[in-house]
C-alpha positions in Angstrom: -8.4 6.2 20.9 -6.8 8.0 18.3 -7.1 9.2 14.6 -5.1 7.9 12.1 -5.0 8.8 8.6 -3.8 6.6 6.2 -2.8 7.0 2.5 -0.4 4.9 -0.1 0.6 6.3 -3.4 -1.9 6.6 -6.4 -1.8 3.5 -8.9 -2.0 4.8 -12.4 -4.8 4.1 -14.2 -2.6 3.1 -17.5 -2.3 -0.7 -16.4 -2.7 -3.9 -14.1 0.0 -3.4 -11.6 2.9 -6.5 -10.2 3.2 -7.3 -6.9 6.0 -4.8 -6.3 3.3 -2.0 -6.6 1.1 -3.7 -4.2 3.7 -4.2 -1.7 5.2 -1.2 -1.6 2.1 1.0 -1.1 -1.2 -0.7 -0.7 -1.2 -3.8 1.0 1.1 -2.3 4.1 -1.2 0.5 4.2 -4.1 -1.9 4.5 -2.4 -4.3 7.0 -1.6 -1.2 9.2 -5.1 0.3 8.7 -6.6 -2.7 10.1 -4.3 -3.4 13.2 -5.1 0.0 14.1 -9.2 -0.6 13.5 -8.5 -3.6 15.8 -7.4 -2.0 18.5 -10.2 0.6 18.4 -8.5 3.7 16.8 -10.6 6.1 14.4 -8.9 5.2 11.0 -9.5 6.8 7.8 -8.1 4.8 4.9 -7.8 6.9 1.3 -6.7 6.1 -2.3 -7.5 6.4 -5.6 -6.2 6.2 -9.4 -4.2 8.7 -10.5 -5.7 9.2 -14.2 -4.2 12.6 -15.6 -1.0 12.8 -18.0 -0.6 11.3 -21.4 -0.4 7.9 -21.0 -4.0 7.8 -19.9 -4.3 9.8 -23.0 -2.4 7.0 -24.9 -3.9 3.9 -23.6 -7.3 5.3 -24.5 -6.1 5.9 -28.3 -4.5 2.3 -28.5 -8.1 1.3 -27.2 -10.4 3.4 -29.3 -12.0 5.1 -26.3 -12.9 8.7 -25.3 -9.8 9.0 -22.5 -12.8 9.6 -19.6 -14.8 6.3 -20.7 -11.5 4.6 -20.3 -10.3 5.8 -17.1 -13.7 5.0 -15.4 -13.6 1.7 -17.0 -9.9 1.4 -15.9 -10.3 2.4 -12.3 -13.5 0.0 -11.8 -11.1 -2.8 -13.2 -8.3 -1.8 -10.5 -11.2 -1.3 -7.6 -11.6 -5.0 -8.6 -8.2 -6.5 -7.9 -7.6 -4.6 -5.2 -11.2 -6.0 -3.8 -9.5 -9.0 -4.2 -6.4 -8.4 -2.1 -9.1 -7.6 0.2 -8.0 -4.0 0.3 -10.4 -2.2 2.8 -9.9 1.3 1.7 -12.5 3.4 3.4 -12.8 5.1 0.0 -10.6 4.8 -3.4 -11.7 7.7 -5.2 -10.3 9.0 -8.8 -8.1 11.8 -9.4 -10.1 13.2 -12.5 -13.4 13.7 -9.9 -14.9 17.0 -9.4 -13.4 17.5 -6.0 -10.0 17.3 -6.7 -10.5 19.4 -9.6 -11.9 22.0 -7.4 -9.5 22.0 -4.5 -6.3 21.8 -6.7 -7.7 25.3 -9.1 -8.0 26.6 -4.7 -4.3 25.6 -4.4 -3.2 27.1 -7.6 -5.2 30.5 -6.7 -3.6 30.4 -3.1 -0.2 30.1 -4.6 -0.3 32.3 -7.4 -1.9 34.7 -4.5 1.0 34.0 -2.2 3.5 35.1 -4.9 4.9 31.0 -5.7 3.3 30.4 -8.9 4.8 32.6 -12.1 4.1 32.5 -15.8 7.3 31.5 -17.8 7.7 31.2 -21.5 10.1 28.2 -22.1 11.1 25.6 -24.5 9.7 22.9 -25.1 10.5 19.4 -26.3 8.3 19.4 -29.7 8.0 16.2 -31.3 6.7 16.8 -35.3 6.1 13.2 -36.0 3.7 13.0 -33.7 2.1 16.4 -33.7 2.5 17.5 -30.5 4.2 19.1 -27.5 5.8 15.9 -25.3 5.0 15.9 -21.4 8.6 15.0 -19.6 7.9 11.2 -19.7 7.2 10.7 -23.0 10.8 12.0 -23.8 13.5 9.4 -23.4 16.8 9.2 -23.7 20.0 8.7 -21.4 20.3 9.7 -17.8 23.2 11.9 -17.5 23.8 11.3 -14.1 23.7 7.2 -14.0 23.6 6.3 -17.9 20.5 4.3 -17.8 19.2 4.3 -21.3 15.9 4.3 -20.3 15.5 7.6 -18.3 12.2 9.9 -18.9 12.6 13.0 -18.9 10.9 13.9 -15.8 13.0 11.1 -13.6 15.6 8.4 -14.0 14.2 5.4 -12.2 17.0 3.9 -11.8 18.8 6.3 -10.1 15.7 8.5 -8.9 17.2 11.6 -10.0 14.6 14.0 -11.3 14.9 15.6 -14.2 13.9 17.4 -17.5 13.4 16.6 -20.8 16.8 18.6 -22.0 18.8 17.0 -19.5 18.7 13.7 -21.3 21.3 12.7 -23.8 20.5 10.8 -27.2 16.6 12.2 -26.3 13.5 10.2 -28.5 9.9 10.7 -28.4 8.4 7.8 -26.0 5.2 7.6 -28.5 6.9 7.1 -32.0 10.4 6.4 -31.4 11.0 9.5 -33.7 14.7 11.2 -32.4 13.5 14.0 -35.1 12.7 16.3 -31.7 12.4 20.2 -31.9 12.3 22.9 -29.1 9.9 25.3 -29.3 8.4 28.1 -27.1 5.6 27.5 -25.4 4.1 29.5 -21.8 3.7 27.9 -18.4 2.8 28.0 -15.2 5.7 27.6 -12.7 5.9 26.3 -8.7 8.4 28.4 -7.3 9.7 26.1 -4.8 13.2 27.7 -4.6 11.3 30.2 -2.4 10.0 27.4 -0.5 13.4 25.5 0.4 13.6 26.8 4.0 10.4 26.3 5.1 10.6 23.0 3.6 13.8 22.0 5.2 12.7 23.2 8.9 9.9 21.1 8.3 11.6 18.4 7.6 14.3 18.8 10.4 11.2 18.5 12.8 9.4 15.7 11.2 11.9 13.2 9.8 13.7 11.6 12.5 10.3 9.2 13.0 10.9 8.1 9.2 12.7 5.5 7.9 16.3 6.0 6.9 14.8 5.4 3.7 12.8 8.2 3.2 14.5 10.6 5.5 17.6 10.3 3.0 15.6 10.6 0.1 14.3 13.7 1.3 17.3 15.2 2.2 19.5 14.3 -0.8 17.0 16.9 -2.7 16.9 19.5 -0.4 21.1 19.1 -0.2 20.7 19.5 -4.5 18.7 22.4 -3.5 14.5 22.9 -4.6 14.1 24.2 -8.4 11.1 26.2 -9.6 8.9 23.4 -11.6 6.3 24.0 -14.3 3.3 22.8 -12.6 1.1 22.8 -16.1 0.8 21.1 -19.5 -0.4 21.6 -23.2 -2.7 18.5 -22.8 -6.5 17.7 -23.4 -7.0 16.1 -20.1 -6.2 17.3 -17.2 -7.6 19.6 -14.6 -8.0 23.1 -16.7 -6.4 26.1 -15.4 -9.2 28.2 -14.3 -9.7 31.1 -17.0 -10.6 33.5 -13.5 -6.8 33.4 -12.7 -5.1 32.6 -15.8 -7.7 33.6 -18.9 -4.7 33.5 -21.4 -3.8 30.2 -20.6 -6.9 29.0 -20.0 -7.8 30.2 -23.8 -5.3 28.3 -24.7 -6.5 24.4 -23.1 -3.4 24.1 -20.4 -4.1 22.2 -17.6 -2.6 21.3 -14.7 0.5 18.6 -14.5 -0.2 15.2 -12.9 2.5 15.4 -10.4 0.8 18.6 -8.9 -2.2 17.6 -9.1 -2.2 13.9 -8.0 -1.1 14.8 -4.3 -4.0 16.6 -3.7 -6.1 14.0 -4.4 -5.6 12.3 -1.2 -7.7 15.6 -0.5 -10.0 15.1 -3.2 -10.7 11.7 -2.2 -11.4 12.3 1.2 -14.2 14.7 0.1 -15.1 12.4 -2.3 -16.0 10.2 0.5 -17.6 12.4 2.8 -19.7 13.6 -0.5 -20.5 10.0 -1.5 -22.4 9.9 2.0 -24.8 13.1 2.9 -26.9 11.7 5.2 -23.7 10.6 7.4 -22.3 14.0 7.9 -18.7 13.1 7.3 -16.3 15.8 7.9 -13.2 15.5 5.1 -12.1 19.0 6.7 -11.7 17.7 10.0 -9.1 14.6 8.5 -7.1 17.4 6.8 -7.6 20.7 7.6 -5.9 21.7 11.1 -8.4 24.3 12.4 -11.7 22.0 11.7 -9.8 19.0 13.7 -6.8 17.6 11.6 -4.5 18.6 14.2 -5.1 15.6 16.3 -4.8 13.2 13.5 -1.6 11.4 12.7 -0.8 11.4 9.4 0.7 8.1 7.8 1.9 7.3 4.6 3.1 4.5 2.3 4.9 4.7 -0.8 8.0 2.6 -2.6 11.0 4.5 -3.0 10.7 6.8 -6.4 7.1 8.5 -5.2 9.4 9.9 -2.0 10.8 13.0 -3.4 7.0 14.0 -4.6 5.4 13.6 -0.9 8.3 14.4 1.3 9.5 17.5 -0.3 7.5 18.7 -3.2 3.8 18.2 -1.9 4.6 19.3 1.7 6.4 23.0 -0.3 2.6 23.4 -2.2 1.1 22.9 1.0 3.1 25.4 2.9 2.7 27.9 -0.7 -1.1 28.0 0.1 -0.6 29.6 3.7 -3.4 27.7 5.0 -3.1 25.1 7.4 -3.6 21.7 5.9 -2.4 18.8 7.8 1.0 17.3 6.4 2.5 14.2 6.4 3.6 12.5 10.3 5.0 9.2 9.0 6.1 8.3 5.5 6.7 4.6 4.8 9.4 4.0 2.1 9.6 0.9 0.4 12.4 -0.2 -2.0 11.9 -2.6 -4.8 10.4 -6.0 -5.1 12.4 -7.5 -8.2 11.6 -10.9 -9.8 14.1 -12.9 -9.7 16.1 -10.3 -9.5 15.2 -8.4 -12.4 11.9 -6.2 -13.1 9.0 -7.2 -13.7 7.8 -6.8 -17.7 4.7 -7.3 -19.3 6.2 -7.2 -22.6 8.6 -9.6 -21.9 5.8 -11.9 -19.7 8.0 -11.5 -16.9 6.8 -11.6 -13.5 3.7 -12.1 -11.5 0.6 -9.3 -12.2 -2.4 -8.4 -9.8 -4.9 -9.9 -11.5 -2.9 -13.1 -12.4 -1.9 -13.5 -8.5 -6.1 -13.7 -7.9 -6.6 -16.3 -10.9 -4.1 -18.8 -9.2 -3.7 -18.5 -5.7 -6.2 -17.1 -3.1 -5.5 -13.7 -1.7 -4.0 -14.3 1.9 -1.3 -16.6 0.3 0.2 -13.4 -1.5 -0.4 -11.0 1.4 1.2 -13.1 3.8 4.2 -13.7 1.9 4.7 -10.4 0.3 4.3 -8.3 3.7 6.8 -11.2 5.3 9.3 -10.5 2.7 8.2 -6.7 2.1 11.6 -4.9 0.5 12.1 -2.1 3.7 15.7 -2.2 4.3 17.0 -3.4 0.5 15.2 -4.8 -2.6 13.9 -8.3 -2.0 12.9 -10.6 -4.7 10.4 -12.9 -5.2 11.1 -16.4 -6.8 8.8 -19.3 -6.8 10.7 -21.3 -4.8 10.7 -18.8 -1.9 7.2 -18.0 -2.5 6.5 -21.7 -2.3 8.2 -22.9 0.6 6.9 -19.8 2.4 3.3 -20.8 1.8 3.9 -24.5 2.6 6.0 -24.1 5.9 4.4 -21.2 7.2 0.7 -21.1 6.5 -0.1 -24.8 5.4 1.9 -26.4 8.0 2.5 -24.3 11.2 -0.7 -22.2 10.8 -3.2 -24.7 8.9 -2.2 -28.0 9.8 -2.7 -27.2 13.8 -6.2 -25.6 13.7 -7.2 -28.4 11.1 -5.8 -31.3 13.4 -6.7 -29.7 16.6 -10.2 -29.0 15.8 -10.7 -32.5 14.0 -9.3 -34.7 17.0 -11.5 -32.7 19.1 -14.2 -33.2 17.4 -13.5 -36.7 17.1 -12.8 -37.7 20.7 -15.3 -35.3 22.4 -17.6 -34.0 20.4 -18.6 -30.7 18.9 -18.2 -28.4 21.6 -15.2 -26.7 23.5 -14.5 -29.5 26.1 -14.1 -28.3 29.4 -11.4 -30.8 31.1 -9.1 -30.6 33.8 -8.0 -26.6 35.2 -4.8 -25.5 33.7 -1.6 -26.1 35.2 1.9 -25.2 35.0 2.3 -25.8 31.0 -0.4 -23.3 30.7 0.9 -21.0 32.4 3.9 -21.0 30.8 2.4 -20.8 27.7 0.1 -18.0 28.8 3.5 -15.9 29.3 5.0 -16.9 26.0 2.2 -15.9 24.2 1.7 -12.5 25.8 5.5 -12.0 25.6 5.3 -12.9 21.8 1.1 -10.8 21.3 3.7 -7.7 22.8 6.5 -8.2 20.0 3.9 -8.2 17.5 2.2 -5.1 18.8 5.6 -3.2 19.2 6.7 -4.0 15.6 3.3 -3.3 13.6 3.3 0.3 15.9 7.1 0.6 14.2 5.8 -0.2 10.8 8.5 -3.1 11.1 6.6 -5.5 8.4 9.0 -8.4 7.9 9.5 -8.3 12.1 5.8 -8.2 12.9 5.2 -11.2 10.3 8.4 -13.5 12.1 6.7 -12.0 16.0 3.4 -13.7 14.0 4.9 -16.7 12.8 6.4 -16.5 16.2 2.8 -17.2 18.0 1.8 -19.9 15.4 4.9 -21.4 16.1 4.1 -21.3 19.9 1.0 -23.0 19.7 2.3 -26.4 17.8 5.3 -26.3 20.4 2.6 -26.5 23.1 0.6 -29.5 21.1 3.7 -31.7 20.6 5.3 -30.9 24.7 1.6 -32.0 25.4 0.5 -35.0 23.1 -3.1 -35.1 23.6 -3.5 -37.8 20.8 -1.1 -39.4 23.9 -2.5 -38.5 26.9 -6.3 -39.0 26.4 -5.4 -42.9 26.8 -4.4 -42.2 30.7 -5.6 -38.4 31.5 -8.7 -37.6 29.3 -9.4 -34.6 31.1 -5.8 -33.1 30.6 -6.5 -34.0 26.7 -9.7 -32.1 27.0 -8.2 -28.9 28.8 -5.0 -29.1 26.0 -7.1 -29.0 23.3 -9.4 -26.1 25.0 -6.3 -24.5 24.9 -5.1 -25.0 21.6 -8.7 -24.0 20.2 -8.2 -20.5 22.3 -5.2 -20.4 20.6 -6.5 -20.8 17.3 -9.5 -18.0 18.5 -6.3 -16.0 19.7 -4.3 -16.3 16.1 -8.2 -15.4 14.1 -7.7 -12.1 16.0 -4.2 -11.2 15.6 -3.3 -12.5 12.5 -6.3 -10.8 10.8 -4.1 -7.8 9.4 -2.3 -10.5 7.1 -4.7 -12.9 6.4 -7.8 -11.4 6.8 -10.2 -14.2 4.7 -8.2 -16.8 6.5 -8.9 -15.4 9.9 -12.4 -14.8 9.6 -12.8 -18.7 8.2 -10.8 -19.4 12.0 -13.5 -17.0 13.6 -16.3 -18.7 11.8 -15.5 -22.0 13.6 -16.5 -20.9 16.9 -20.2 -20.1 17.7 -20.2 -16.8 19.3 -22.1 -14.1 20.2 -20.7 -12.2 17.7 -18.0 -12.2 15.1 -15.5 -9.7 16.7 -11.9 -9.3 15.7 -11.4 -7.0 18.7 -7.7 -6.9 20.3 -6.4 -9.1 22.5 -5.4 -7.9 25.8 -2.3 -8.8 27.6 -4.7 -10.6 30.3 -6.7 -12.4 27.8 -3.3 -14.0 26.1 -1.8 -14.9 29.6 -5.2 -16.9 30.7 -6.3 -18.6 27.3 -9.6 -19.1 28.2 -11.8 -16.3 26.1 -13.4 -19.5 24.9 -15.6 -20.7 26.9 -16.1 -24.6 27.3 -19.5 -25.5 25.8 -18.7 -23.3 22.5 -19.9 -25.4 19.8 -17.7 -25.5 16.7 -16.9 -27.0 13.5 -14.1 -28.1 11.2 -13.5 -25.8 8.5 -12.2 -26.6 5.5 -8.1 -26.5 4.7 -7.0 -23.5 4.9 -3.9 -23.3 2.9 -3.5 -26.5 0.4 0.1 -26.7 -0.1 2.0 -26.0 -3.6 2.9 -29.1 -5.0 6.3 -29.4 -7.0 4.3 -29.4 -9.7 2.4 -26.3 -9.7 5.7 -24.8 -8.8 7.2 -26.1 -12.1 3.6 -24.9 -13.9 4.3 -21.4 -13.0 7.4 -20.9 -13.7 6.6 -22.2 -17.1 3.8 -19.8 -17.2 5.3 -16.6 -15.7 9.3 -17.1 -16.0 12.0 -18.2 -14.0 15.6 -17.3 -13.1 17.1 -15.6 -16.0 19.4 -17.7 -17.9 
């Protein structure tokens, strides 16, 4: 058994994210969290809303609301959805909680210790119209590197590049549209991570070849454009303060603390959060990411989409190495690119695209996590249409998944009552079977250990797939007019196999798989692993099981629904 920690990148608290967000960070997270729970490791799944910065600040004006009554309102709203994905976080904390407060005012007194954290008076984009200092991403303007006309001036995501608000050409104020911008002095507090860059690259030479291509180039694009000193604080009214022990000027004056330093750290904040949020269990949070108090036996994995790479493979990893203590970094990081719709972005102004919550309010969970980790964007974008999504669902869960536990359980049930029927010993087609299934269970298990999403889901489809081939070679709707006891042992067989797929296909379709489980009358409702033995034999189900039919488990899309939500959510652009 091992220990495996697990995070995915912060959602904002600003919003209701699409199903881009969800597959490029969350739901993998959660689909590897729960493979590895299955086969017995010690797993400690973390995340939380990231809620400093000023669009926090923002969506709470445009609401009327003190910015901390809507944050807490906003993150319960997000625990929600992501409840409904069934999302099994071991905790999902909040980055505005005291803990991360705490420990990132001890990383900023480490630093500034260490000699990486200086004071710098600079220039800053001042924006008259609407009274205030603008933070990088509420200046826009053009990238100068790509020419998207919709860069912020902390990073171009179209291109990724990051960069500041002076870089950008034609700049405007995000809030009021005003282009009336001034630059005016101001003091902050700066990362020197120029004096990190070697450190940071050995690291990195060490650690990346076991990354994706993806992230490994990411990282090394920006050390290759070389590390730059970054102000790590803002003139902002919420935030983490700067503590007035270190920094009494600065305190005086209200900064605190940049999002993009501080949000990192609450993957440390949330752990303590969780080990806070239950005394009388003695957690230890230090011993998940602190070496010396145990972290050095946990393997570190992460899950992030494309443009949260540079922060948490270069920038996070140089603060941690700034502190001089030894807190556990990052083993694995899991790079997503984009999930487009119909090849475009999603928009909520333009009512383009599919949203979290709306996913819930049409279709049941398992019918979006099955198709959006089956399709997950790991080598290139992928893009979701309706038609995909739809014949996705139908072929693959209604019809090889759904339609053989229904009809195998129902002619069973039918011809020999309620219980697993015992039936003739297993022969030759068995055994073949028994081999194909163990060959396929190994597949799976190599390509969820790779983080290989879209693989593991075909080596899944793979063992569905296996099970119908088996049904139709066999015919027991056929052969229980001559050979009633080789109908009885095929559909024993089949029924382990549906008791096999409840187990292994729980990481996709966890609701699903439990409903499978739920069938069977056992001693207990286990999703433990199977072994290579058990999926060579197929006899974990012992005859005499009683069992019942449960209800469809994936009604198909009809073309009319398809047409209905198209209508509803857009189609192909014109």
């Amino acid at each position: 058994m091992a220990r495996h920690l697990i995070t995915s990148a912060l959602p904002y608290i600003n919003g209701i994210k699409h199903l881009g967000n969800m597959v490029g960070s969350m739901l993998p997270a959660d689909v590897y969290a729960r493979y590895l729970r299955q086969r017995g490791h010690d797993v400690l799944y973390i995340c939380a809303t990231d809620e400093h910065g000023t669009p926090a600040e923002l969506a709470a004006k445009e609401q009327g609301l003190p910015v901390a009554e809507f944050c807490a309102g906003a993150h319960d709203a997000q625990k929600a959805i992501y409840d409904g994905f069934a999302l099994a976080f071991d905790h999902f904390g909040r980055s505005s909680s005291p803990q991360n407060a705490e420990l990132t005012q001890h990383f900023a007194r480490r630093l500034n210790e260490n000699g990486f954290i200086e004071e710098r008076a600079i220039r800053q984009v001042y924006s008259p119209a609407d009274g205030r200092f603008l933070p990088d991403r509420y200046v826009e303007g053009t990238c100068p590197h790509c020419g998207y006309d919709k860069a912020r001036g902390d990073q171009c995501e179209n291109c990724t590049r990051v960069l500041d608000p002076t870089d950008l050409i034609n700049p405007r104020s995000a809030i009021s549209g005003s282009t009336e911008l001034e630059v005016r002095e101001t003091t902050h507090l700066f990362l020197l991570q120029s004096k990190l860059q070697g450190e940071v690259e050995a690291w990195i030479d060490e650690v990346s070849d076991e990354w994706p291509q993806l992230a490994s180039s990411i990282a090394r694009k920006w050390l290759t454009e070389g590390l730059h000193d970054r102000a790590i604080t803002r003139d902002l009214d919420w935030g983490v303060p700067v503590p007035a022990d270190t920094w009494p000027t600065l305190a005086a004056e209200g900064k605190v603390f940049y999002v993009w330093f501080d949000a990192p750290i609450e993957y440390i904040g949330s752990t303590k959060e969780w080990a806070d949020a239950a005394p009388e269990e003695n957690r230890d949070w230090k011993s998940w990411w602190y070496e010396p108090a145990g972290a050095s036996d946990v393997r570190y994995t992460e899950f992030m989409a494309k443009d949260n790479v540079p922060f948490h493979s270069v920038m996070f990893p140089a603060t941690e190495m700034g502190v001089r203590e030894p807190w556990k970094k990052v083993d694995q990081l899991k790079a997503f690119n984009w999930l487009t719709y119909y090849g475009g972005k999603f928009s909520t102004s333009q009512k383009r695209g599919v949203f979290t919550d709306q996913a819930l309010d049409i279709l049941p969970a398992d019918y979006w996590r099955y198709f959006l980790i089956a399709n997950a964007p790991e080598s290139d974008d992928s893009s979701f249409t309706w038609e995909h999504f739809t014949a996705t669902v139908n072929k693959d869960l209604a019809d090889t998944l759904g339609n053989f536990v229904n009809r195998v359980l129902s002619f069973s049930k039918k011809r020999f009552g309620e219980e697993v029927p015992a039936g003739a010993e297993a022969g030759a087609p068995e055994a073949k079977l028994g081999e194909e299934i163990a060959s396929l269970l190994s597949d799976y298990e190599t390509q969820m250990e790779a983080l290989q999403f879209r693989k593991a889901a075909a080596a899944l489809r793979a063992l569905w797939s296996a099970g119908n081939s088996y049904l139709e070679e066999k015919a027991p709707w056929l052969e229980i007019k001559t050979n009633p006891e080789g109908a009885a042992l095929t559909l024993r067989t089949a029924m382990n196999l549906i008791h096999l797929y409840a187990v292994v296909s729980e990481p996709f379709i966890p609701s699903s798989s439990a409903a499978m489980r739920a069938a069977f009358t056992l001693p207990t409702d286990t999703a433990t692993w199977v072994t290579q033995d058990e999926a060579k034999s197929l006899n974990s189900l012992p005859a005499g099981t009683p069992f019942t039919v449960p209800p469809v488990l994936f009604a198909k899309i009809t073309d009319e629904d398809l047409e209905t939500y198209k209508e509803r959510f857009g189609g192909a652009p014109e």
